[in-house]
Z-matrix of the N, CA and C atoms (Angstrom, degrees):
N
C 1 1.447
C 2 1.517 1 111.96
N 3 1.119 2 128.40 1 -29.65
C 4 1.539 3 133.87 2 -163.06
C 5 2.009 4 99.72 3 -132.66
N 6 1.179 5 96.78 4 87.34
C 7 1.868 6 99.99 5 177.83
C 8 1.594 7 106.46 6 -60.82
N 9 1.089 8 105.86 7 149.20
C 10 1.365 9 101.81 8 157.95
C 11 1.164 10 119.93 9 -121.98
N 12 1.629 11 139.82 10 -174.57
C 13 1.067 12 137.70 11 -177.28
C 14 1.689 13 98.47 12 -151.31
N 15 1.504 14 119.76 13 128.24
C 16 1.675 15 132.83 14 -174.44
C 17 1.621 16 99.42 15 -168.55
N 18 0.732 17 105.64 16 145.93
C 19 2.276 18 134.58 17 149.30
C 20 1.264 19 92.95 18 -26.55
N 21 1.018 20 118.78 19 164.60
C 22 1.868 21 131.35 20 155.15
C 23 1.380 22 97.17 21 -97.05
N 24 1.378 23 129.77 22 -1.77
C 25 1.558 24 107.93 23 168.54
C 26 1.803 25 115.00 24 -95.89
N 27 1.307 26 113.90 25 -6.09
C 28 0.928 27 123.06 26 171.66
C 29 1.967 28 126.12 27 -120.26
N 30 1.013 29 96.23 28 16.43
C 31 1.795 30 125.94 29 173.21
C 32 1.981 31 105.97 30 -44.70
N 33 1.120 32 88.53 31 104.44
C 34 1.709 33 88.27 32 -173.93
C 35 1.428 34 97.02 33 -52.49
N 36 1.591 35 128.27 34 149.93
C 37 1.042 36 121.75 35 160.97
C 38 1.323 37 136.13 36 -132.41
N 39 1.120 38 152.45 37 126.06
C 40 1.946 39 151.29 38 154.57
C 41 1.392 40 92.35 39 -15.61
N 42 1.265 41 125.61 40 118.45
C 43 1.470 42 139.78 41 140.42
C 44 2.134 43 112.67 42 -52.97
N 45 1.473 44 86.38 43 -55.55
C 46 1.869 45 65.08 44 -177.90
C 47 1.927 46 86.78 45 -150.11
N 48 1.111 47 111.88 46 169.03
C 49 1.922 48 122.33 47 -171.18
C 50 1.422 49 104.50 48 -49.24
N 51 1.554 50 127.29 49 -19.74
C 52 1.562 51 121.98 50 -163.84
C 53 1.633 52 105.43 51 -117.46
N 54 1.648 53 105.84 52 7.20
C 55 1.943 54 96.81 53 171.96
C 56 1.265 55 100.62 54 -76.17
N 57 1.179 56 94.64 55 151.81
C 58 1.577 57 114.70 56 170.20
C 59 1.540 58 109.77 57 -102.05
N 60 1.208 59 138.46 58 -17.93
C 61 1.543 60 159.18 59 -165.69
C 62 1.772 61 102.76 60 -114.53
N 63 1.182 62 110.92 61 121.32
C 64 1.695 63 116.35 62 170.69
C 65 1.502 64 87.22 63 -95.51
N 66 1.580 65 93.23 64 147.11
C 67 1.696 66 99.01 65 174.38
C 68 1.177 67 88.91 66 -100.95
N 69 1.584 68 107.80 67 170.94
C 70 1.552 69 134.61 68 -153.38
C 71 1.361 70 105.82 69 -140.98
N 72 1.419 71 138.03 70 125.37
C 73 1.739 72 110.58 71 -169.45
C 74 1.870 73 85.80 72 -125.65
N 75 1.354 74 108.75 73 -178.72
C 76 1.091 75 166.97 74 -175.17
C 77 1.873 76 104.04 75 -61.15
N 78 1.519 77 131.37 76 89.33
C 79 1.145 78 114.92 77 169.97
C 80 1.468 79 130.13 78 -86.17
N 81 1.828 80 100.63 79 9.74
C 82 1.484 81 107.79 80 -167.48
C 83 1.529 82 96.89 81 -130.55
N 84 1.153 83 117.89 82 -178.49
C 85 1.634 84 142.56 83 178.52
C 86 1.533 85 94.47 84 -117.61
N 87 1.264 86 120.71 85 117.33
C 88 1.331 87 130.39 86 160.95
C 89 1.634 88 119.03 87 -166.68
N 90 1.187 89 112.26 88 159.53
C 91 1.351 90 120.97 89 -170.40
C 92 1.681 91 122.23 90 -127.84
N 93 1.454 92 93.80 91 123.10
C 94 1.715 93 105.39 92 -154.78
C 95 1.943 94 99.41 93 -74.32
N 96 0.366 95 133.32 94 93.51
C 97 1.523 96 133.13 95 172.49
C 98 1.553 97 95.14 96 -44.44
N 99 1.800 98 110.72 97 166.82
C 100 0.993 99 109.80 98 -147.49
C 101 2.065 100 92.79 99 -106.21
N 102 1.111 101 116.80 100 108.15
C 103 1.343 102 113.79 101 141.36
C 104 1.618 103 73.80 102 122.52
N 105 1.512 104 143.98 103 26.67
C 106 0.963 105 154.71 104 -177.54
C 107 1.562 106 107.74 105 -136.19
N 108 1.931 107 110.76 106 154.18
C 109 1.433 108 111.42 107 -166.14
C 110 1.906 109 109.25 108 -117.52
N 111 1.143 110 101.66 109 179.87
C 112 1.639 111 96.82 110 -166.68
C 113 1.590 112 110.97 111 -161.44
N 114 0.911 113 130.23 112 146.94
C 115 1.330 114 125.55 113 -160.07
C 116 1.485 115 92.16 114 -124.83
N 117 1.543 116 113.05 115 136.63
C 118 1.394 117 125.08 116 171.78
C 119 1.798 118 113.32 117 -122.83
N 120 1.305 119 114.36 118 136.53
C 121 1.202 120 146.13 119 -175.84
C 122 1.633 121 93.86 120 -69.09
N 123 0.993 122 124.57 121 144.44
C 124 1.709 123 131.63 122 178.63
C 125 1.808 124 123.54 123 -122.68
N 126 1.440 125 98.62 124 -11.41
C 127 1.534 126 108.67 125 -172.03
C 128 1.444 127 109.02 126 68.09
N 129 1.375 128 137.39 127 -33.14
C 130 1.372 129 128.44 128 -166.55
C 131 1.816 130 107.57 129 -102.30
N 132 1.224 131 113.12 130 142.36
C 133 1.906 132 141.57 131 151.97
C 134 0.743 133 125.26 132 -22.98
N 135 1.408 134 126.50 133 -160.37
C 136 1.093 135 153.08 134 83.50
C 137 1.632 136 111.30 135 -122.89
N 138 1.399 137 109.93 136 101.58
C 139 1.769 138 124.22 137 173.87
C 140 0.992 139 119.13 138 -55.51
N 141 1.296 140 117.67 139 -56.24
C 142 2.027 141 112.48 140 169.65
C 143 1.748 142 99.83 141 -146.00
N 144 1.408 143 84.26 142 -145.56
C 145 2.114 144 109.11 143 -158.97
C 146 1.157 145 69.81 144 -150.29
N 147 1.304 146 124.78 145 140.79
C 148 1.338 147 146.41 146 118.84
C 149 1.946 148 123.12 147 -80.47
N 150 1.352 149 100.95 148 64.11
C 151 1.284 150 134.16 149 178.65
C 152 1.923 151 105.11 150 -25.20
N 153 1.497 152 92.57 151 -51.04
C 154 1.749 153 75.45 152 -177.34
C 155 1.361 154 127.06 153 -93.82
N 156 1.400 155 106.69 154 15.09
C 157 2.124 156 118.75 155 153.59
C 158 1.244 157 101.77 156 -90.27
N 159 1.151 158 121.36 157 8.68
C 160 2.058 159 104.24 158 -176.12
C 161 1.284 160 81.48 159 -113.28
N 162 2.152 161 110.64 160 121.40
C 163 0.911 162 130.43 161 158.49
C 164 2.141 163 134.60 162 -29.50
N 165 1.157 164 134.09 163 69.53
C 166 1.153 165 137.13 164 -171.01
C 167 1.888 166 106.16 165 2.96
N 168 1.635 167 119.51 166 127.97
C 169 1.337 168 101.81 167 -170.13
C 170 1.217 169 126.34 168 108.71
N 171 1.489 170 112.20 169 -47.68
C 172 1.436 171 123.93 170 -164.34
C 173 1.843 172 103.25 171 -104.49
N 174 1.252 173 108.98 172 162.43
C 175 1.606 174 114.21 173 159.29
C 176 1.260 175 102.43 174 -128.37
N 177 1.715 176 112.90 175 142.60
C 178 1.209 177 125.68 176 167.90
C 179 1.654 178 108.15 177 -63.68
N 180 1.528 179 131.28 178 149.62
C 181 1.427 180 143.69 179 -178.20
C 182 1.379 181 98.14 180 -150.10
N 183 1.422 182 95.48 181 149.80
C 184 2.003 183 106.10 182 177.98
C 185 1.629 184 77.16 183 -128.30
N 186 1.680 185 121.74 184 137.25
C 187 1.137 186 133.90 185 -178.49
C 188 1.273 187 92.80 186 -126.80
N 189 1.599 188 115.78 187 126.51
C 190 1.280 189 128.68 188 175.85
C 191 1.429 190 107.29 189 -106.77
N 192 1.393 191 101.96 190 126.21
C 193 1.836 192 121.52 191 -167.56
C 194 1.363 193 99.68 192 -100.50
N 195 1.242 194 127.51 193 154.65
C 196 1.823 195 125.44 194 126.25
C 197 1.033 196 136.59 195 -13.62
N 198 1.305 197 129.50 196 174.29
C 199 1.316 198 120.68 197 156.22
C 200 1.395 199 104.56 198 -147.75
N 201 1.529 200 111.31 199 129.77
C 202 1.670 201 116.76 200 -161.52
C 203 0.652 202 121.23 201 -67.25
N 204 1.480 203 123.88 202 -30.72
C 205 2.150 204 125.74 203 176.41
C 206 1.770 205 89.09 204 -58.58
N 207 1.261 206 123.85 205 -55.42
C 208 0.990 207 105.64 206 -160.36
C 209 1.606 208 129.77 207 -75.77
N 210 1.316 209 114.37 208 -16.16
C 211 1.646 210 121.32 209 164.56
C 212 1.449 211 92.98 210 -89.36
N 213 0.713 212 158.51 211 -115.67
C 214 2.005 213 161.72 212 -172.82
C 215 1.782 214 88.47 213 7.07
N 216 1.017 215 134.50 214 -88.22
C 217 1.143 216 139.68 215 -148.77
C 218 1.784 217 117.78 216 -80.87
N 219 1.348 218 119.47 217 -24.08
C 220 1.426 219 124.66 218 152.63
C 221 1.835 220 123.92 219 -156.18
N 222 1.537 221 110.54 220 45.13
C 223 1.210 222 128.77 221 144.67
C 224 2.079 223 101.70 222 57.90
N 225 1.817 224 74.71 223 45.95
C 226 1.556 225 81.42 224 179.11
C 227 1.433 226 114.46 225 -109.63
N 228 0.938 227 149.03 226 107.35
C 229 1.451 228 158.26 227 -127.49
C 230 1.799 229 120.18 228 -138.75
N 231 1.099 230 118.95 229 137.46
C 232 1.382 231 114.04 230 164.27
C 233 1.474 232 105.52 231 -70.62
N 234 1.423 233 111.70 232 135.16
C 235 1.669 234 127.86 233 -169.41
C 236 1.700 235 89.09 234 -76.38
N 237 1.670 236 140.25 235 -31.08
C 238 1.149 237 122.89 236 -169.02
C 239 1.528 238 96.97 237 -107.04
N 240 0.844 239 141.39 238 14.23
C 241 1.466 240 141.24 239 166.76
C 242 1.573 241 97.13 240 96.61
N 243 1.760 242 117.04 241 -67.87
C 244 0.887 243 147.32 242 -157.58
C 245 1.479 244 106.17 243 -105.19
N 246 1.438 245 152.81 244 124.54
C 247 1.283 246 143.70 245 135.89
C 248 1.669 247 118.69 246 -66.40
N 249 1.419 248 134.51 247 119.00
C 250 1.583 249 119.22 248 164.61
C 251 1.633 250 97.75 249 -107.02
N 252 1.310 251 114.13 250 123.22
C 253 1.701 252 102.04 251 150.96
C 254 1.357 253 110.78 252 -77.55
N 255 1.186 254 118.54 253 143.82
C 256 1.771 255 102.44 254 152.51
C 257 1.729 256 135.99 255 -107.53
N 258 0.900 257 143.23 256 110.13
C 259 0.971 258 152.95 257 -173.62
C 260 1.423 259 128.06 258 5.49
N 261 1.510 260 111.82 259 -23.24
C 262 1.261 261 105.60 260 149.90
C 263 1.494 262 112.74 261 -147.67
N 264 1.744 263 92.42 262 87.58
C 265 1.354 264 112.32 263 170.11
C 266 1.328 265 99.82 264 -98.90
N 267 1.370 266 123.06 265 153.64
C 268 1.623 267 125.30 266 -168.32
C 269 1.612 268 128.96 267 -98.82
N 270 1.855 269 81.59 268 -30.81
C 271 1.696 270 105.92 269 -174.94
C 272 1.478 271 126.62 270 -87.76
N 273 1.369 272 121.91 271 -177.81
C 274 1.391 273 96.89 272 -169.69
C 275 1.711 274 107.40 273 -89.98
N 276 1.368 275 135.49 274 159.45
C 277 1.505 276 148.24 275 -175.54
C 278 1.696 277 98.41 276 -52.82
N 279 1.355 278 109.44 277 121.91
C 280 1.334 279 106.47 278 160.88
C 281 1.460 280 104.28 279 -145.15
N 282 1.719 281 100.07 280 147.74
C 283 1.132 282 125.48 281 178.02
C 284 1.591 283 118.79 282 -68.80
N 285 1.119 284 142.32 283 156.36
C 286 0.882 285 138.14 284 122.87
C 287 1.410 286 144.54 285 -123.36
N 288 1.353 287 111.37 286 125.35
C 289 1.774 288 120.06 287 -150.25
C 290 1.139 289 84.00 288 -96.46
N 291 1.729 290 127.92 289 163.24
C 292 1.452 291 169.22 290 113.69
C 293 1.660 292 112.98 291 -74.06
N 294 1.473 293 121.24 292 136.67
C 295 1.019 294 133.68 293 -161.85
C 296 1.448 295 94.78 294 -127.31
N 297 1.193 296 117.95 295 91.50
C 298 1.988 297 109.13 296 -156.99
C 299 1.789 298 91.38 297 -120.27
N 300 1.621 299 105.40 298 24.86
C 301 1.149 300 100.21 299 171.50
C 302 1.875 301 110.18 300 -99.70
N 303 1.596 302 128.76 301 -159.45
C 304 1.194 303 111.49 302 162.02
C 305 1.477 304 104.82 303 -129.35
N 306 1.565 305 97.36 304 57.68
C 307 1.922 306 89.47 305 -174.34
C 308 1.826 307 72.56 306 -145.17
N 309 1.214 308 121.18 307 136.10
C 310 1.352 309 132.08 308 137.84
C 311 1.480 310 121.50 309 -32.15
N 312 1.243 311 112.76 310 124.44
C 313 1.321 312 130.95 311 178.57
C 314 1.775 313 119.95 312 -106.87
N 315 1.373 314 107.50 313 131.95
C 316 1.700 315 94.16 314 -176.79
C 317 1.565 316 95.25 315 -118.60
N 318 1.468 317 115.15 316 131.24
C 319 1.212 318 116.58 317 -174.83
C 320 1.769 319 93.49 318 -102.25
N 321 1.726 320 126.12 319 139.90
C 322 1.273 321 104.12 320 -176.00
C 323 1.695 322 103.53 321 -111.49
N 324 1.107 323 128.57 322 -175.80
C 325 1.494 324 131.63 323 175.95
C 326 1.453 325 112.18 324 -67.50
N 327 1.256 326 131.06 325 103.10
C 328 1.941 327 152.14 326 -164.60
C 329 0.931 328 91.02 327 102.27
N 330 1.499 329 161.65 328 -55.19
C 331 1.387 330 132.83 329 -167.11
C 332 1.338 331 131.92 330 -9.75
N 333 1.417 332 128.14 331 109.94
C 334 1.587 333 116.88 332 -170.99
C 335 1.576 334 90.56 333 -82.49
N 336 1.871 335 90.09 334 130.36
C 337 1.637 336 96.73 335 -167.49
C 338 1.888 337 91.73 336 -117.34
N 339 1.010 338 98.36 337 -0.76
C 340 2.243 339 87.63 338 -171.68
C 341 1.882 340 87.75 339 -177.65
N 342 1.390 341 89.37 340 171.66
C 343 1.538 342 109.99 341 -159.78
C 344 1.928 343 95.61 342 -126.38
N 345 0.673 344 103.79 343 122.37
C 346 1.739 345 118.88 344 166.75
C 347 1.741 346 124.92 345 -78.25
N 348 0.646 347 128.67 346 110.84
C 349 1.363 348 147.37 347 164.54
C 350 1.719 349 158.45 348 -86.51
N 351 1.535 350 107.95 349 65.53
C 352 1.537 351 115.75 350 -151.07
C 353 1.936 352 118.98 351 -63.42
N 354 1.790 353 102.15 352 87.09
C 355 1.441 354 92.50 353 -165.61
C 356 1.867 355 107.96 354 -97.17
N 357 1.136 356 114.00 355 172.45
C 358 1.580 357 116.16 356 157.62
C 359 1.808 358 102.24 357 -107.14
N 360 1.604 359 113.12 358 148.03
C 361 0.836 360 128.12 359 -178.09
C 362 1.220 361 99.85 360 -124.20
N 363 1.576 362 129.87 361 151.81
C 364 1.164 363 123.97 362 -167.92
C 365 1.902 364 96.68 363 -121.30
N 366 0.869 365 116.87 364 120.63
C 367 1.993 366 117.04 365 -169.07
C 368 1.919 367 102.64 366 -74.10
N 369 0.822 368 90.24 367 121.60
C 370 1.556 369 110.11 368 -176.15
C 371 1.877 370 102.07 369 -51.27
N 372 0.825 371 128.21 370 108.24
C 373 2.005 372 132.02 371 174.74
C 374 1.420 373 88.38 372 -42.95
N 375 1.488 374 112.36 373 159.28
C 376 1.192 375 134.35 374 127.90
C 377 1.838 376 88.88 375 91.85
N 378 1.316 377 134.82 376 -5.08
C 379 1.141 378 140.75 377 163.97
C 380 1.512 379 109.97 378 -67.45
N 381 1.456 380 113.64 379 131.53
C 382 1.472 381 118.36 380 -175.47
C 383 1.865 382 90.83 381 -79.14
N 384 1.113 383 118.94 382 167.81
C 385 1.276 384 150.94 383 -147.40
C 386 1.748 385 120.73 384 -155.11
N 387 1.649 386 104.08 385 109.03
C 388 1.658 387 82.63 386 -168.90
C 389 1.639 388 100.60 387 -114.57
N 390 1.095 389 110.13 388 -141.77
C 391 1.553 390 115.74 389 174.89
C 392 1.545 391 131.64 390 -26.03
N 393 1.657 392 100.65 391 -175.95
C 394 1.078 393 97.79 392 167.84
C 395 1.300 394 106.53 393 -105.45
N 396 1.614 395 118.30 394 -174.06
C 397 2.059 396 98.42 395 176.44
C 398 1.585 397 99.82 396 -105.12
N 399 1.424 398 110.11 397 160.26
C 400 0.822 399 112.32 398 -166.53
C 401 1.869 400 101.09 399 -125.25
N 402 0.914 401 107.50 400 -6.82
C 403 1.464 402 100.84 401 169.91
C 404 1.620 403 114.91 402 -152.37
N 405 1.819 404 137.45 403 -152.40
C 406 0.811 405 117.17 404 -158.43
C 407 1.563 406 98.79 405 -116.55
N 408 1.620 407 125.53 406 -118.79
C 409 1.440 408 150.57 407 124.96
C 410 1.724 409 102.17 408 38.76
N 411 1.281 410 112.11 409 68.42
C 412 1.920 411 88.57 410 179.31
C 413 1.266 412 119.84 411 89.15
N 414 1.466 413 132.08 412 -4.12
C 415 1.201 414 116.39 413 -174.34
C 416 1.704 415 152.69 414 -103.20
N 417 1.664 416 83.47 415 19.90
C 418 1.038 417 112.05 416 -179.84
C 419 1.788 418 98.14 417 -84.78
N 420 1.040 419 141.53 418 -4.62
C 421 1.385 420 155.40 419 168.69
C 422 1.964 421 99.85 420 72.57
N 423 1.306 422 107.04 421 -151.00
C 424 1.447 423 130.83 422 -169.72
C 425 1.545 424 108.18 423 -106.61
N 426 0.944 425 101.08 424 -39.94
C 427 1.875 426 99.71 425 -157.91
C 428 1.447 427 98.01 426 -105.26
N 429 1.482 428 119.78 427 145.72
C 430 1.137 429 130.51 428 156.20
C 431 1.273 430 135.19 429 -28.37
């Protein structure tokens, strides 16, 4: 339902037949300082919607998770807890890590840095509904 478009060097991938989460890695070399956040580049899309597999009602979402070796083992964290793409975001997938440890972290280029997640969301009735988007990264702003 939701194509994507990435490199084959950066191809989200299934760790083993029973993940439910594709990991997502790292297209840069950078280093998270410690108790400070950092945004990582992913190489992958989203190219289209295949509109008539998405259940009437629902919107397709890719929810970008954590990944537990990596908060458990050096207190590396998604800065929003939660990642949602939404379905027609334009730009490319980026992470954003938290370093909530007090040792500097170097994330290197393939590093699986977060896990991807293909959900349906079901849109609440009776919710007003505004535009279309017009750009990527944030730009739906803060305020109503």
């Amino acid at each position: 339902m939701i194509k994507l478009k990435f490199s084959p060097e950066f191809a989200p991938v299934y760790q083993t037949e029973q993940s439910a989460g594709a990991d997502l890695v790292s297209t840069i070399d950078l280093c998270v300082k410690a108790g400070q956040k950092a945004k990582f580049p992913t190489g992958v899309w989203i190219e289209s919607v295949d509109w008539s597999q998405v259940p009437q009602g629902c919107i397709p979402e890719l929810q970008i998770r954590a990944r537990s070796g990596l908060a458990y083992k050096h207190g590396i964290c998604l800065t929003n807890g939660v990642g949602t793409i939404d379905a027609d975001y334009p730009d490319e997938i980026c992470v954003l890590l938290w370093n909530s440890s007090d040792t500097d972290f170097t994330i290197s280029k393939g590093d699986r840095i977060a896990q991807m997640v293909l959900n349906l969301c079901h849109k609440i009735p009776m919710l007003e509904q505004k535009g279309l988007r017009t750009s990527g990264f944030g730009s739906t702003g803060v305020r109503v």
